[in-house]
C-alpha positions as CSV (number, residue, x, y, z in Angstrom):
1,X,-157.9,-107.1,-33.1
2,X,-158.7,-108.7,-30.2
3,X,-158.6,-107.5,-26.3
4,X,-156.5,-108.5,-23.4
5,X,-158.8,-110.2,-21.2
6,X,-156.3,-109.3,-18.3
7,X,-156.5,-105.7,-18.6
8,X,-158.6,-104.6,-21.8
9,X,-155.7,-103.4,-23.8
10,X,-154.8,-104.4,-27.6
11,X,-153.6,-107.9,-28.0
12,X,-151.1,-107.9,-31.2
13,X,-150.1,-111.6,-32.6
14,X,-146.1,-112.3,-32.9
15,X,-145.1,-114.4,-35.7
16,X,-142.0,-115.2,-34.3
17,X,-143.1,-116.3,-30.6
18,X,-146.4,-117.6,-32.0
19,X,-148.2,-115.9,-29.0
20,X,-150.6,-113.0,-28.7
21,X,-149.0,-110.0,-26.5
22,X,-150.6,-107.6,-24.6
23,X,-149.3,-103.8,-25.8
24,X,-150.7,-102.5,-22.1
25,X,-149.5,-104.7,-19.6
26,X,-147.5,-107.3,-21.3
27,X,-149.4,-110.4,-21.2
28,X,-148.4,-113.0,-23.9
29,X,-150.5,-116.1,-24.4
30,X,-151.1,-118.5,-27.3
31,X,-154.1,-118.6,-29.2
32,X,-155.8,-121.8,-27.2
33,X,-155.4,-119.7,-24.0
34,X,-156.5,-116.5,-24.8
35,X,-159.8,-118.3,-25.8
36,X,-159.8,-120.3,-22.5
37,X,-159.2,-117.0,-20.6
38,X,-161.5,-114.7,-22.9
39,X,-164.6,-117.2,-22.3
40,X,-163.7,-117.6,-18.3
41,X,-163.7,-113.6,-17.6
42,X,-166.7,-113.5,-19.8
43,X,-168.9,-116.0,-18.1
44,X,-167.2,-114.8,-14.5
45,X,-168.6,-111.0,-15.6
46,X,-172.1,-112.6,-16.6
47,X,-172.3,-113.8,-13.1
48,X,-171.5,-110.9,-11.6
49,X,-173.9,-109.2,-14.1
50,X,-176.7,-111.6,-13.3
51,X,-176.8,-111.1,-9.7
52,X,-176.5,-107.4,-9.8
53,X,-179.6,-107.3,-12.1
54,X,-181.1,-109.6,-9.7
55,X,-180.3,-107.7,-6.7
56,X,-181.9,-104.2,-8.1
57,X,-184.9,-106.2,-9.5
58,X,-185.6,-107.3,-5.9
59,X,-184.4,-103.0,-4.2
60,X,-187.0,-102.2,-6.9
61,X,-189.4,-104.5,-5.8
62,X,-188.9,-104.4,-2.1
63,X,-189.2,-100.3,-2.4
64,X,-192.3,-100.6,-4.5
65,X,-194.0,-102.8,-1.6
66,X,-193.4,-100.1,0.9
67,X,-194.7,-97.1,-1.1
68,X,-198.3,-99.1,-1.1
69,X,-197.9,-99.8,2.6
């Protein structure tokens, strides 16, 4: 099964329409675009990711300097 990379929710493949439906909020795309969008959100999230680690490597850091001050 594969996830709706819109809202999370189960994505359920319709023979008929060949398109991939969400069963949460409705989103139907074909196979082609649910890999385009899947690999988008997931890099955009890795970003985001990154520079969150990044951000409490250098809190960490910065707090660390002030306790030997």
């Amino acid at each position: 099964m594969r996830n709706c990379p819109e809202c999370g929710g189960v994505m359920v493949y319709e023979r008929t329409s060949k398109l991939y439906s969400c069963t949460s909020c409705g989103t139907a795309m074909n196979a082609q675009e649910l890999l385009e969008t899947t690999e988008r959100v997931k890099s955009e999230r890795e970003k985001v990711e990154k520079a969150k680690r990044w951000k409490d490597e250098y809190l960490d850091w910065w707090l660390s300097s002030k306790e030997r001050s």
